[in-house]
C-alpha positions as CSV (number, residue, x, y, z in Angstrom):
1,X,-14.6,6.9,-31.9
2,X,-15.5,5.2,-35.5
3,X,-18.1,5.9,-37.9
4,X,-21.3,2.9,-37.5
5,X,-23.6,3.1,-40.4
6,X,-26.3,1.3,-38.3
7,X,-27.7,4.8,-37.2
8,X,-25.3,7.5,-38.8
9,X,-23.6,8.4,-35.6
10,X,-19.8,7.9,-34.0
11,X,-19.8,5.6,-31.3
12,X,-17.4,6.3,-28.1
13,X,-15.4,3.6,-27.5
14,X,-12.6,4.0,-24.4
15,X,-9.7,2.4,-26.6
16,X,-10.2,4.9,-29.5
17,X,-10.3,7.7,-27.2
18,X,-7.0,9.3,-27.8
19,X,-6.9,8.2,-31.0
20,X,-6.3,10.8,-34.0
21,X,-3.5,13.7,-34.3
22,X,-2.2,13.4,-30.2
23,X,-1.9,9.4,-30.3
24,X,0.2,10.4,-33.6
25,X,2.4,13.2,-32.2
26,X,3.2,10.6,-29.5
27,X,4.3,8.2,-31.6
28,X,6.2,10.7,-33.5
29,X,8.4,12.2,-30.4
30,X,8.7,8.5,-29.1
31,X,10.3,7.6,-32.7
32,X,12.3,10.9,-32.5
33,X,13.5,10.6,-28.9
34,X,14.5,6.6,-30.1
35,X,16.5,8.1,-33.1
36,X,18.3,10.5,-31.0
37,X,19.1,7.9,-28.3
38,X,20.9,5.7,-31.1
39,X,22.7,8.5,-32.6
40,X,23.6,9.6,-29.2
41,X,24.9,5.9,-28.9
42,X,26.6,6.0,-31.8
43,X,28.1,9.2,-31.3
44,X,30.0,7.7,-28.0
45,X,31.6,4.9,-29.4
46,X,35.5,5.1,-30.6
47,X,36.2,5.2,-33.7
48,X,37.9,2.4,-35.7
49,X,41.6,4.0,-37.0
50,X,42.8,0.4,-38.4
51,X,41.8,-1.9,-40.5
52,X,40.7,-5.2,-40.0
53,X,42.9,-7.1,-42.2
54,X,46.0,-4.6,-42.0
55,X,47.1,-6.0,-37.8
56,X,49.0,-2.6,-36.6
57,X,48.6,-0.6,-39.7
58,X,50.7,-2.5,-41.7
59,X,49.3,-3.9,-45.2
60,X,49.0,-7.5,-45.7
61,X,51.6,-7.5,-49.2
62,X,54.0,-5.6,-46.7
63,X,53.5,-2.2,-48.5
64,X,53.0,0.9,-46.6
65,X,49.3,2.5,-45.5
66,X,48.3,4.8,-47.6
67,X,48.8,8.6,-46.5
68,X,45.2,10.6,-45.9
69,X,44.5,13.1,-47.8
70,X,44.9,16.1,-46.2
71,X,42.4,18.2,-47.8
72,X,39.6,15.6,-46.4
73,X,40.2,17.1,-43.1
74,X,38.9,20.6,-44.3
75,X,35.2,20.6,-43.0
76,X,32.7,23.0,-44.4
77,X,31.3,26.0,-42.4
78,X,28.1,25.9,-44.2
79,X,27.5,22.0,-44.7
80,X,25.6,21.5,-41.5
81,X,23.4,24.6,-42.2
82,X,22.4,23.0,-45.8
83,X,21.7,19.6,-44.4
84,X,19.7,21.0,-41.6
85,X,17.8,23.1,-44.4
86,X,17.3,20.1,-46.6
87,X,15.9,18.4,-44.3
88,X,13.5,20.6,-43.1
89,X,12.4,20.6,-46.9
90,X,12.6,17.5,-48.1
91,X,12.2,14.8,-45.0
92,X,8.6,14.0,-44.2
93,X,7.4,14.9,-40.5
94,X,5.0,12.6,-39.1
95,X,4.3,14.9,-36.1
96,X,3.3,17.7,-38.4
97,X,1.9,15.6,-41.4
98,X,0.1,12.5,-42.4
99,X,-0.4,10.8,-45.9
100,X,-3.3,10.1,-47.8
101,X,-6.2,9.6,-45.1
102,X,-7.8,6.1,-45.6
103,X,-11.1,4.3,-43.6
104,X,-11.0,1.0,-42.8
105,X,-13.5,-1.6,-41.9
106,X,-13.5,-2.5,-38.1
107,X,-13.5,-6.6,-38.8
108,X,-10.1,-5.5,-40.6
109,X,-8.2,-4.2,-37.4
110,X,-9.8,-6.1,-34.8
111,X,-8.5,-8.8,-33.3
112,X,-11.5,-10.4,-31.2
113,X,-9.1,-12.6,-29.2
114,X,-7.1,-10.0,-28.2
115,X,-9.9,-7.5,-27.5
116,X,-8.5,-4.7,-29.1
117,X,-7.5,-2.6,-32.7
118,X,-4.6,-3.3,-34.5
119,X,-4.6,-0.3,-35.7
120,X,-6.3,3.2,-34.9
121,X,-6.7,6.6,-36.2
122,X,-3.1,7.7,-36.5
123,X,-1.4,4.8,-37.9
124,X,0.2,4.6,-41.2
125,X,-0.5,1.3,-43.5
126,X,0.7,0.1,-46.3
127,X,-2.0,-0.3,-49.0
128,X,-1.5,-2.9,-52.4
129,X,-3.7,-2.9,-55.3
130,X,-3.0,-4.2,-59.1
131,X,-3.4,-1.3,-61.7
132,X,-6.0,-1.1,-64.2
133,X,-4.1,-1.2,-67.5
134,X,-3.6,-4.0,-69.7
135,X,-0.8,-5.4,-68.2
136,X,-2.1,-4.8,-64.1
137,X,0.8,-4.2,-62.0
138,X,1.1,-4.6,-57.8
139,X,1.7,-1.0,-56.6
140,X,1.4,0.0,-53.2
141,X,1.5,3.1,-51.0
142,X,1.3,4.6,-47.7
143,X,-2.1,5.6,-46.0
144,X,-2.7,7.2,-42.8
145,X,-5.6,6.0,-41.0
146,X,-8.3,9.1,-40.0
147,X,-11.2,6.9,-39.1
148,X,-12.8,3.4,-38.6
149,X,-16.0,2.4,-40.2
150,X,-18.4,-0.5,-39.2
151,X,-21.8,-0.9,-41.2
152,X,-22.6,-3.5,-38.5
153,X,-22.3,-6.2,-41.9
154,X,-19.3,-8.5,-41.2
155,X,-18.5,-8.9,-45.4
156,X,-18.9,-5.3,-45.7
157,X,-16.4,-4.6,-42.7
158,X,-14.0,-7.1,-43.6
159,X,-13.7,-6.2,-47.3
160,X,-14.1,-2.6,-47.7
161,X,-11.8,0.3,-47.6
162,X,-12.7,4.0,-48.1
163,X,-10.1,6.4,-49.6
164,X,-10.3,9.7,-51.5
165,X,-11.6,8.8,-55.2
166,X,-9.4,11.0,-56.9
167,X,-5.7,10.0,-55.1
168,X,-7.1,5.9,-56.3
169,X,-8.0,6.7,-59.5
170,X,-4.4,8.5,-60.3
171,X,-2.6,5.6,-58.9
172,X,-4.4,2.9,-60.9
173,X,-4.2,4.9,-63.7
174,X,-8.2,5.0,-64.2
175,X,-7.8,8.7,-65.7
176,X,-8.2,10.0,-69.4
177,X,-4.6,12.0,-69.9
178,X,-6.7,13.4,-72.9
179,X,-10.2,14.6,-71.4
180,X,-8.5,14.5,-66.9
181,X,-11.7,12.7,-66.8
182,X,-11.4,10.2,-63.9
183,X,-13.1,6.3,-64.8
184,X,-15.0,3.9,-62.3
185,X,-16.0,0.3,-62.5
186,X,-19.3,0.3,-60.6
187,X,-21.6,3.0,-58.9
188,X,-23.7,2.4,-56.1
189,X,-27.4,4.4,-56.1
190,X,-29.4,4.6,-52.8
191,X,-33.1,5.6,-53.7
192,X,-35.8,6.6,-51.3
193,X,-38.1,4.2,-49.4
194,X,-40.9,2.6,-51.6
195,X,-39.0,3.3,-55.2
196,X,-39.7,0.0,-57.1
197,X,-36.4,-1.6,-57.6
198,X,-37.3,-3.8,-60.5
199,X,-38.6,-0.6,-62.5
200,X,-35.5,1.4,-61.5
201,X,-33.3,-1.2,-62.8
202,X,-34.5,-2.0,-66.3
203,X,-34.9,2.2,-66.8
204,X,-31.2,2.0,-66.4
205,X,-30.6,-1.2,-68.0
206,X,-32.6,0.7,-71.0
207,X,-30.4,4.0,-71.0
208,X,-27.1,2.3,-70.9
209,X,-25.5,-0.2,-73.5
210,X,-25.6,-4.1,-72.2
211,X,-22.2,-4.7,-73.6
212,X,-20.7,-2.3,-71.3
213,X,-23.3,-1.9,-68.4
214,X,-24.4,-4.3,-66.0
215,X,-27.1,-2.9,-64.1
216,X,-28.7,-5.2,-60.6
217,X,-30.5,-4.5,-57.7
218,X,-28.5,-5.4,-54.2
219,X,-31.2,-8.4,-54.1
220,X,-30.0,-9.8,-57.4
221,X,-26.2,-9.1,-56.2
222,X,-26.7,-11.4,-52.9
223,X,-29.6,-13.4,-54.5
224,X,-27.8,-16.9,-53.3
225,X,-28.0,-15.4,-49.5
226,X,-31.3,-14.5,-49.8
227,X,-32.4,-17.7,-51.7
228,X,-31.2,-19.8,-48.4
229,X,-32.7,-17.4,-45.8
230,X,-36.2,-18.3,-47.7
231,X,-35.6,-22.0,-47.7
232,X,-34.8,-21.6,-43.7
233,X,-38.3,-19.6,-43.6
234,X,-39.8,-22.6,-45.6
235,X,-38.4,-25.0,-43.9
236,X,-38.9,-23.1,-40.3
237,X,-42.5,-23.1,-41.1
238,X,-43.2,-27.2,-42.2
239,X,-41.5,-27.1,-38.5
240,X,-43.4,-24.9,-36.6
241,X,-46.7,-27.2,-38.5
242,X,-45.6,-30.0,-37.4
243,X,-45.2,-28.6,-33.6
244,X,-48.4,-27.2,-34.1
245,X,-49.8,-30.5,-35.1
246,X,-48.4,-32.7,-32.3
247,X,-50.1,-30.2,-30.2
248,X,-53.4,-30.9,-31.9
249,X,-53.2,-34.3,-31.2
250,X,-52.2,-33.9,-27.6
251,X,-55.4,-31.7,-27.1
252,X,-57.3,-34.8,-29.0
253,X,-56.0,-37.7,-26.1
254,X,-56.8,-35.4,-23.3
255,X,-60.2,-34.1,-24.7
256,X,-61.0,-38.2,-25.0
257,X,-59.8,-39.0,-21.7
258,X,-62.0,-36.3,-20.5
259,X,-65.1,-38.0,-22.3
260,X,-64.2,-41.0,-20.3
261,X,-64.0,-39.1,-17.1
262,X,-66.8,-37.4,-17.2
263,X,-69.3,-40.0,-19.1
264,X,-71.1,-40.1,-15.7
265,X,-71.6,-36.5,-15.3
266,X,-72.7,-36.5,-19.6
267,X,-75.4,-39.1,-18.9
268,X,-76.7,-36.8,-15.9
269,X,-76.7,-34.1,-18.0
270,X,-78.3,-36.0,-20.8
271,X,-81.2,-37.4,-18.4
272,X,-81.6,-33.8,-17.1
273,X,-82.5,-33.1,-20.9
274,X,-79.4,-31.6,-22.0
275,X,-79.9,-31.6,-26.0
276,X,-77.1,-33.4,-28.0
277,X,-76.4,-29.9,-29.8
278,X,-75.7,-28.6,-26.0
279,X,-73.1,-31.4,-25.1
280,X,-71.3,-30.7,-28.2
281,X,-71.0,-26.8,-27.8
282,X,-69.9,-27.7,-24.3
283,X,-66.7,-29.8,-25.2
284,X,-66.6,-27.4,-28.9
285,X,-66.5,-24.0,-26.4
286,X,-63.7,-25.9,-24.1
287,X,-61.5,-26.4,-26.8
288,X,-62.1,-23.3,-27.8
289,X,-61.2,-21.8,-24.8
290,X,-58.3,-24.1,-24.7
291,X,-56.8,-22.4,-28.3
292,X,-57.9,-18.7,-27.1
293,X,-55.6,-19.4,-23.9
294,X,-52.9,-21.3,-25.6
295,X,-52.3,-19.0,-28.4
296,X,-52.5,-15.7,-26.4
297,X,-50.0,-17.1,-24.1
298,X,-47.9,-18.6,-27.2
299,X,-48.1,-15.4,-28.7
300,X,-47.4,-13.3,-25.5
301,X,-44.1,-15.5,-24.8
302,X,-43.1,-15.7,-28.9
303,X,-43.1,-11.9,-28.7
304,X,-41.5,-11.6,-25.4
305,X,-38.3,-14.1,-26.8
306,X,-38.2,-12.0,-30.0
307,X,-37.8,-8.5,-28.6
308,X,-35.5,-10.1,-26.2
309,X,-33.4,-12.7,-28.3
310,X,-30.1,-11.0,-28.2
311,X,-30.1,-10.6,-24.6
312,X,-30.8,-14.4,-24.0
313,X,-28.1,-14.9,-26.8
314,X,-25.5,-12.7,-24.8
315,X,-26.9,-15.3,-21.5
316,X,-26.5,-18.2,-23.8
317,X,-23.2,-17.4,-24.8
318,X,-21.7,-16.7,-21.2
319,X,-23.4,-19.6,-20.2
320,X,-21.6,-22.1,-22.9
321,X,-18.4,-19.8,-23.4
322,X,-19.2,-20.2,-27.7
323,X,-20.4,-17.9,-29.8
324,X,-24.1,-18.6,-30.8
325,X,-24.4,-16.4,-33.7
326,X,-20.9,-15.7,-35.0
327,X,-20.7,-12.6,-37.0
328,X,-18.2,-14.0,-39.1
329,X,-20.7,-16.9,-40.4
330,X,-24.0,-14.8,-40.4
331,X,-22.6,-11.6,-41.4
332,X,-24.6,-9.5,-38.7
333,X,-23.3,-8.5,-35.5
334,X,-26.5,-9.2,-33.9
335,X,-29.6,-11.4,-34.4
336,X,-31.7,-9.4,-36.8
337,X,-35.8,-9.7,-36.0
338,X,-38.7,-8.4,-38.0
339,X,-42.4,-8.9,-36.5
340,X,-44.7,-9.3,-39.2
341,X,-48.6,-9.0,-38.1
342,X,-50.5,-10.7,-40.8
343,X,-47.8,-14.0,-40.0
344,X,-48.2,-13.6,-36.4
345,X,-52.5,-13.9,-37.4
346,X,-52.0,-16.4,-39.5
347,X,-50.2,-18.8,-36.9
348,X,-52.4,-17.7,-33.4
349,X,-55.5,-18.5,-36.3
350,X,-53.8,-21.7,-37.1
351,X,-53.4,-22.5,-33.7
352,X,-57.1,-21.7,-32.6
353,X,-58.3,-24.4,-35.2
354,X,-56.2,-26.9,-34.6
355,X,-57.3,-26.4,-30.8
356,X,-61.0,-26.6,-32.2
357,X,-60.5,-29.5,-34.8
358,X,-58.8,-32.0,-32.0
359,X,-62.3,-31.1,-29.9
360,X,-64.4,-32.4,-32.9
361,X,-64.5,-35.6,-32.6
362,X,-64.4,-36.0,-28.6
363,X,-67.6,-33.7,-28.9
364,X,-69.3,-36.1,-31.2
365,X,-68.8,-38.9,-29.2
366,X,-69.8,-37.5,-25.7
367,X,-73.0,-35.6,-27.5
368,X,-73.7,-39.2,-28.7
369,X,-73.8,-40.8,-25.5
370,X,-77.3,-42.5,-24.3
371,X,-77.5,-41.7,-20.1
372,X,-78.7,-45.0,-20.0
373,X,-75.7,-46.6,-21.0
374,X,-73.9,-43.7,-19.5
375,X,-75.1,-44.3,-15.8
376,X,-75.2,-48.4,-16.3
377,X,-72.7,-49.3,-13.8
378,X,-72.8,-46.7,-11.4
């Protein structure tokens, strides 16, 4: 399972799920079992007693081999013993131990076209970093991998590591040898729903020194990102105007063509003694009407595409074979939507006067039509 900061909970997934200490005790006896095999191997083969470039034993100048020492033949009872014992001590034992423990960020071990983790919960890597001295310095060490994270943020998964503060501090040398105090270059405050960010930021910009501090809220840190999801709203709304707008004139055309239809049934109304007032609530009510219906249903479908738009991108996507919203680009795994009531009033209200503005001037004109001239040719 790995760690998904989405809702605080591990998620099962059936690749992970003999990840940890037995996927690493496997891969210990399998290395084991390999190294035995070779020794084994090289155990059987026969010995070389000559020497390549002395043919039968005989040295190239002509002189005679050398005589072996004879006290190189005495073996020691207790070597073995001692070796065995040192390396019990000394040789690390990845059945029975691990290094460091690190996190990783799921984008950084899996490989979407093969499906799969590169690496899981058992693993060792190999870690670099530069030191934080004068003069910085590669240095890298080994890491045993005891969990994945994903924050469901692609930049976040892709860049970030998590390992204990203490071991990275030593090895970039970020600690006081005077004081053992342990040095960071940035700290990262969560505060509870509704603190004011602003107000929280200069009260710390205030209580620490601006030549070594720099205090920001995370909307100042990915200001650009935020500055190009407003111009998309901006721009999203001129758009959805405009559609609104072609609509209003499409309800203007059909309400005149209706005028034109119905001039005979006007003038029969009018010589009945329909007031002009009453003609123009009749065609001001149907385009009313026409808004009330249009929006509802508008509204009813908008809301229905929202709660649903990852599903019709996961139909979308089978459909074409290509990714519609790539995580990699967008930095979500998923299409994020927020329904905000006072915009979803202000466009249905939008829409209901358009719907009512287009009816205006068809009103006017069947309200002023004489029956007379209305019922002339028929």
């Amino acid at each position: 399972m790995d760690r998904s900061a989405a809702d605080g909970e591990a998620v099962e997934r059936p690749d992970l799920k003999h990840a940890g200490w037995e996927y690493r005790r496997f891969l210990a006896q399998r290395q084991k079992a390999a190294q035995r095999a070779r020794d084994a191997e090289d155990a059987q083969r026969p010995p070389t007693s000559q020497d390549p470039a002395a043919p039968n034993g005989i040295a190239p100048n002509g002189a005679p081999p050398a005589i072996p020492d004879a006290t190189a033949a005495v073996k020691d009872p207790f070597a073995e013993r001692n070796n065995a014992q040192a390396e019990n001590t000394n040789v690390f034992d990845p059945e029975r131990e691990q290094f460091t423990g690190i996190i990783l960020g799921k984008e950084l071990i899996y490989h979407d076209n093969l499906g799969r983790f590169l690496v899981i919960p058992g693993d060792d890597v190999k870690v670099s970093f530069h030191t934080a001295g004068q003069q910085p310095k590669i240095l890298s060490d080994n890491f045993t991998v005891v969990d994945i994270h994903e924050s469901k943020m692609t930049g976040h998964d892709a860049s970030f590591v998590f390992v204990p503060l203490r071991k990275l501090q030593e090895m970039r040398g970020m600690i006081e040898p005077a004081t053992d105090i342990g040095r960071v270059n940035a700290i990262q405050i969560r505060t509870a729903e509704g603190v004011d960010l602003h107000q929280l930021r200069g009260d710390l910009a205030t209580a620490f020194s601006k030549a070594f501090y720099r205090v920001e809220t995370w909307q100042e840190k990915v200001g650009p990102l935020l500055a190009a999801v407003q111009m998309e709203k901006s721009v999203l709304n001129i758009l959805l105007f405009l559609i609104i707008a072609v609509a209003g004139f499409g309800i203007l055309a059909i309400f005149f063509m209706i005028v034109v239809e119905k001039t005979r049934d006007i003038g029969i109304l009018k010589a009945l003694g329909a007031s002009r007032r009453g003609v123009l609530g009749i065609f001001l009510g149907y385009g009313l009407s026409l808004g009330i219906v249009g929006s509802g249903v508008g509204l009813l479908l908008g809301l229905l595409f929202v709660w649903n738009i990852n599903r019709i991108r996961d139909v979308l996507e089978y459909c074409t074979g290509q990714r519609v919203f790539d995580p990699s680009i967008y930095y979500f795994y998923k299409i994020p939507t927020i329904v905000e009531p006072l915009t979803v009033a202000w466009i249905v209200c939008g829409a209901l006067l358009i719907a009512v503005m287009a009816s205006i001037l068809p009103a006017i004109r069947a309200a002023n039509l004489h029956p007379v001239e209305a019922l002339r040719y028929e």
